[in-house]
C-alpha positions as CSV (number, residue, x, y, z in Angstrom):
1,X,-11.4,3.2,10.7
2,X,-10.7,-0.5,11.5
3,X,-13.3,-2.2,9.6
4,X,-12.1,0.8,6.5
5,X,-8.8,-1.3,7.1
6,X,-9.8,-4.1,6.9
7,X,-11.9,-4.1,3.7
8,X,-9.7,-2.3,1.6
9,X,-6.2,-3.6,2.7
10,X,-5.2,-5.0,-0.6
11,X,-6.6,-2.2,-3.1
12,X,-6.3,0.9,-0.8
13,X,-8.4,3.7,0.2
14,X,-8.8,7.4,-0.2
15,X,-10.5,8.2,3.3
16,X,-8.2,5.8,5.2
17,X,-6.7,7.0,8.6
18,X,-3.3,6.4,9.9
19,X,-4.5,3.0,10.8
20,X,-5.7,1.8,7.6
21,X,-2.2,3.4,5.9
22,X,-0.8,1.0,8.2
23,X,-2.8,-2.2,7.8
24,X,-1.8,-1.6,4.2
25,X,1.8,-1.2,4.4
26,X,1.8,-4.4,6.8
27,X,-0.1,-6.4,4.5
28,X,2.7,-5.8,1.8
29,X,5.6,-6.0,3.4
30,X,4.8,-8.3,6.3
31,X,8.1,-11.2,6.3
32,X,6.2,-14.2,5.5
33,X,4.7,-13.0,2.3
34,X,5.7,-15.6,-0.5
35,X,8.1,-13.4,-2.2
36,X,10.2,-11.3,0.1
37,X,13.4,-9.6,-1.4
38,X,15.5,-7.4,0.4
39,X,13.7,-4.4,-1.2
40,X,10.8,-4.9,0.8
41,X,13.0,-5.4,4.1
42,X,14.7,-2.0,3.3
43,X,11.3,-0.5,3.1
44,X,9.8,-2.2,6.4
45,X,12.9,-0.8,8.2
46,X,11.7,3.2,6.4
47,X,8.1,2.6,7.8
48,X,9.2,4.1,11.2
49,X,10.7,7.1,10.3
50,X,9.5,8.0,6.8
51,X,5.8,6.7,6.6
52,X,4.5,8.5,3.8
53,X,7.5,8.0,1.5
54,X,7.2,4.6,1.9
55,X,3.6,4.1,1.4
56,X,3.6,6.4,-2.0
57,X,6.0,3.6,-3.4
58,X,4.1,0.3,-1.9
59,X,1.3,1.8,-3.7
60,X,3.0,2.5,-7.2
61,X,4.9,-1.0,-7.2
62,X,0.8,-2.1,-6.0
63,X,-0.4,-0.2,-9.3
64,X,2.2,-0.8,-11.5
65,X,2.2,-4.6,-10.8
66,X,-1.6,-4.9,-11.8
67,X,-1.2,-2.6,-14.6
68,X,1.8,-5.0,-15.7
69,X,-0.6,-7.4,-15.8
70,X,-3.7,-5.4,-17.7
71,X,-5.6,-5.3,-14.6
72,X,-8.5,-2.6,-14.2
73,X,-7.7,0.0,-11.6
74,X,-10.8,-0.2,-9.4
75,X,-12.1,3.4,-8.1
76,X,-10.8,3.3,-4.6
77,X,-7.4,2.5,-5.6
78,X,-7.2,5.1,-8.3
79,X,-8.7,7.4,-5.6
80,X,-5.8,6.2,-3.1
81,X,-2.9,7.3,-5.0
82,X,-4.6,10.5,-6.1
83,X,-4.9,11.0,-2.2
84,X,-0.9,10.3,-1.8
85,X,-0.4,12.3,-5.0
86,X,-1.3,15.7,-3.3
């Protein structure tokens, strides 16, 4: 589950434990990211008591962001959100 993690923080992962859900939500919203807003601090306060709500939108704003940009969707990440989808 760890090394899962670890590989696929930034791109997400359909077979992911809690673990991995975690590593990704920490890798986005961690405080000394280069472009913190108080969005992200609002959703890093969330992560405690509404996990999954917050993850389906880190991965959206994740998706959207390279779509805004004309950026393939790789298979595991469109596999990810159809795993949070369900």
């Amino acid at each position: 589950g760890v090394l899962d993690a670890v590989r696929y923080h930034s791109v997400g992962y359909a077979g992911w434990d809690r673990v991995g859900r975690m590593l990704y939500l920490a890798d986005y919203l961690e405080p000394g990211r280069h472009h913190p807003d108080a969005r992200r601090a609002k959703q890093a306060k969330r992560v405690g008591h509404e996990p999954d709500a917050v993850l389906r939108e880190i991965a959206r704003e994740r998706i959207a962001y390279g779509l805004g940009k004309n950026w393939p969707l790789l298979p595991e990440t469109v596999a990810f959100w159809n795993s949070l989808a369900q």
